[in-house]
Backbone as JSON, one array per atom type, in Angstrom:
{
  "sequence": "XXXXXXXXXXXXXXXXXXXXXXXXXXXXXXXXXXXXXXXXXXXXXXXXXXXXXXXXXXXXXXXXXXXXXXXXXXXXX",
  "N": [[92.27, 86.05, 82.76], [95.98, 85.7, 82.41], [98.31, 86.52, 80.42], [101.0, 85.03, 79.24], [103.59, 86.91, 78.07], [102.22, 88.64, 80.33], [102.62, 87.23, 82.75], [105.61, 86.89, 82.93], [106.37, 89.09, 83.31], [106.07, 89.3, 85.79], [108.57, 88.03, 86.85], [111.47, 88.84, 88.0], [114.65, 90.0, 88.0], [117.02, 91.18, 90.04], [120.38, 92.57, 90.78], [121.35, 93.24, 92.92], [120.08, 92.04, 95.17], [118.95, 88.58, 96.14], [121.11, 87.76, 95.41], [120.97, 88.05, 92.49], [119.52, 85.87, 91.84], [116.6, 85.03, 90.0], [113.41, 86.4, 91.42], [110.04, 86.69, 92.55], [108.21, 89.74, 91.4], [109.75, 91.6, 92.62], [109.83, 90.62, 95.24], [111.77, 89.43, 98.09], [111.48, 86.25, 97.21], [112.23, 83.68, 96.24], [111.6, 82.3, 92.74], [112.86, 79.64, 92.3], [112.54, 78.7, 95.01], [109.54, 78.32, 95.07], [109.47, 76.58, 92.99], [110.69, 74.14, 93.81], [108.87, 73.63, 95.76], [106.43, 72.78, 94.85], [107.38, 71.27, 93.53], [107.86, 69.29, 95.82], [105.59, 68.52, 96.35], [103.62, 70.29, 97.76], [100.47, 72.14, 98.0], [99.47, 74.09, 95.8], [97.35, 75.64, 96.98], [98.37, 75.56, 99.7], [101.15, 76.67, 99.53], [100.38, 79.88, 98.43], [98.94, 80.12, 100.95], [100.93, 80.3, 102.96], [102.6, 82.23, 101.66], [101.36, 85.25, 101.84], [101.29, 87.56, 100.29], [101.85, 86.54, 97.86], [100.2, 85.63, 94.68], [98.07, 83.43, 92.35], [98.68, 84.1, 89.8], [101.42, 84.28, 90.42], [102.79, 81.94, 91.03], [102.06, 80.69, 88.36], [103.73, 82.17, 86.7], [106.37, 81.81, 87.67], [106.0, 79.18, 86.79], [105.95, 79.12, 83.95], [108.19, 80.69, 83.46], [110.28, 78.48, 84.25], [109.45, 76.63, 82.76], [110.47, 77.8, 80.14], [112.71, 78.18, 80.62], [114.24, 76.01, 80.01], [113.59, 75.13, 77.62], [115.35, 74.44, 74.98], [117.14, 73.95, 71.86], [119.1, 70.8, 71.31], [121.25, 69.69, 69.81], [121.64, 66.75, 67.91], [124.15, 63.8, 66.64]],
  "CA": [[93.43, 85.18, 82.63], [97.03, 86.7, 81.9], [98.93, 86.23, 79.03], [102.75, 84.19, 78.97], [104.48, 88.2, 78.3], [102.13, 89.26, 81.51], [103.0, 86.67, 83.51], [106.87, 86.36, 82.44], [106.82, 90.17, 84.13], [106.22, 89.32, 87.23], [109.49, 87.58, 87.52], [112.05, 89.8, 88.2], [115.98, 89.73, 88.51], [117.87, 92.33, 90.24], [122.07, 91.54, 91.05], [121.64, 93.16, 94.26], [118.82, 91.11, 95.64], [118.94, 87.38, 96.38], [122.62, 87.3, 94.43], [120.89, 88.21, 91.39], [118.39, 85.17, 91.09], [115.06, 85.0, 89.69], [112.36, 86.06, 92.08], [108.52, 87.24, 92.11], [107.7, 90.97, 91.55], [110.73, 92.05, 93.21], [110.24, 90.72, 96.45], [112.71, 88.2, 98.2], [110.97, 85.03, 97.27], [112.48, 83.1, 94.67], [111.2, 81.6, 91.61], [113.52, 78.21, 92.85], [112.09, 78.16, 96.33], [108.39, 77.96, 94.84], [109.37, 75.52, 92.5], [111.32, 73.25, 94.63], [107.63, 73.61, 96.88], [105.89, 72.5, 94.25], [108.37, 69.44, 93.24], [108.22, 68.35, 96.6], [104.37, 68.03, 96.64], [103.16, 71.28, 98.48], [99.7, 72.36, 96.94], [99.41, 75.67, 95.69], [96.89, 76.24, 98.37], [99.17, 75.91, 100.77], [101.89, 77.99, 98.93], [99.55, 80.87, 98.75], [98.3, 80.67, 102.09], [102.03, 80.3, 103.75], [102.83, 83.19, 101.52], [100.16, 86.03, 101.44], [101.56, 87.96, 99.47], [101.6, 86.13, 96.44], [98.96, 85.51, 93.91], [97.97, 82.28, 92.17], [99.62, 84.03, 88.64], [102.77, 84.29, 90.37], [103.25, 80.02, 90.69], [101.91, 80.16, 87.11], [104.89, 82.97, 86.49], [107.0, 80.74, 87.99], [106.04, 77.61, 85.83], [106.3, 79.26, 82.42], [109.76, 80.41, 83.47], [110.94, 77.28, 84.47], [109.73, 75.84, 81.12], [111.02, 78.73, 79.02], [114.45, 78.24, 80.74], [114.46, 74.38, 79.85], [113.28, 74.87, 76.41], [116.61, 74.99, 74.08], [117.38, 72.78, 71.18], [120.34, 70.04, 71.28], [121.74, 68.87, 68.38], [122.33, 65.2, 67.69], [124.49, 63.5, 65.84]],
  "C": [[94.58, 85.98, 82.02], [97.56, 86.29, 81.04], [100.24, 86.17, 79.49], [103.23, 85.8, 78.94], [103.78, 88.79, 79.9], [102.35, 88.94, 82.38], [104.67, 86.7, 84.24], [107.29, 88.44, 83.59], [106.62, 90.23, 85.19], [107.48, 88.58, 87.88], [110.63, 88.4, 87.52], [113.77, 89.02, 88.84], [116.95, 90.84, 88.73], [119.31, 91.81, 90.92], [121.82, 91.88, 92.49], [120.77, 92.59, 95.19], [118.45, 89.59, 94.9], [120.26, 86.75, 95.26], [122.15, 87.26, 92.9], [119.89, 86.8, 90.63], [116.7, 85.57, 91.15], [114.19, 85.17, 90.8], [111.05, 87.03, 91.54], [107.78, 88.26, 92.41], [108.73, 91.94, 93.0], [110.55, 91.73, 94.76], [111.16, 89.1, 97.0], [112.41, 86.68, 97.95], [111.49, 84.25, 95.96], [111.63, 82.15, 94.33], [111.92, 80.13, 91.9], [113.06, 77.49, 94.17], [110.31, 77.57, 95.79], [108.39, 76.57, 93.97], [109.6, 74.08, 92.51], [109.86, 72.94, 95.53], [106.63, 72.71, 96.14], [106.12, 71.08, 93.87], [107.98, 68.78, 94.25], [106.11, 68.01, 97.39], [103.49, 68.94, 97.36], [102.35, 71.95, 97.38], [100.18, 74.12, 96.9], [98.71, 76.54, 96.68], [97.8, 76.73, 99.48], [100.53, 76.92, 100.54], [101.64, 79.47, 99.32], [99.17, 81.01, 99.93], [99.71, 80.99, 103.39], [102.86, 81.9, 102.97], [101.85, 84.37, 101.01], [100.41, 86.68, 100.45], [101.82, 88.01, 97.98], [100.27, 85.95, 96.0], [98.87, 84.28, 93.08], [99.45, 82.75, 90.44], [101.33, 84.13, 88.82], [103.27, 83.11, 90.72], [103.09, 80.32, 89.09], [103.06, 80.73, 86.56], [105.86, 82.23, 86.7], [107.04, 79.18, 87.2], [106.46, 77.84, 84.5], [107.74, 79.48, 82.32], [110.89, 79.46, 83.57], [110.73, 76.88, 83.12], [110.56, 76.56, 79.89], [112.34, 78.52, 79.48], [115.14, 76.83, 79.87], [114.47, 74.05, 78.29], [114.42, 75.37, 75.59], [116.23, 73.74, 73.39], [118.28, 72.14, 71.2], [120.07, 69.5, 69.74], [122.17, 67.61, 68.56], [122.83, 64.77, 66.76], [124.25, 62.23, 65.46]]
}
């Protein structure tokens, strides 16, 4: 099992590839398209099997980033 820092490196952001968003181990697949796949009810099976090239830790890569992006504090008054 990988660990949240080993995971968190498989997501990758380079400016000149995909306009500089988030995708998984540098290849064109974004971190938004998987997660949008996921939202809209598409198992992971099928994820993985429509893209070979991925690996199950790169959805989970994909999930921690999404939560780590989300996670800030607001202040209330």
């Amino acid at each position: 099992m990988s660990t949240t820092p080993e995971l968190l490196n498989r997501i990758t952001q380079n400016p000149g590839q995909c306009g500089g968003r988030p995708c998984i181990r540098g290849m064109r697949i974004r971190v938004v398209d998987i997660l949008e796949m996921l939202a809209n009810n598409v198992s992971i099976s099928e994820i993985l099997d429509d893209f070979p090239d991925l690996e199950l830790a790169d959805v989970q890569a994909c999930l921690i980033f999404a939560a780590r992006r989300t996670d800030f504090p607001r202040l209330t008054v």
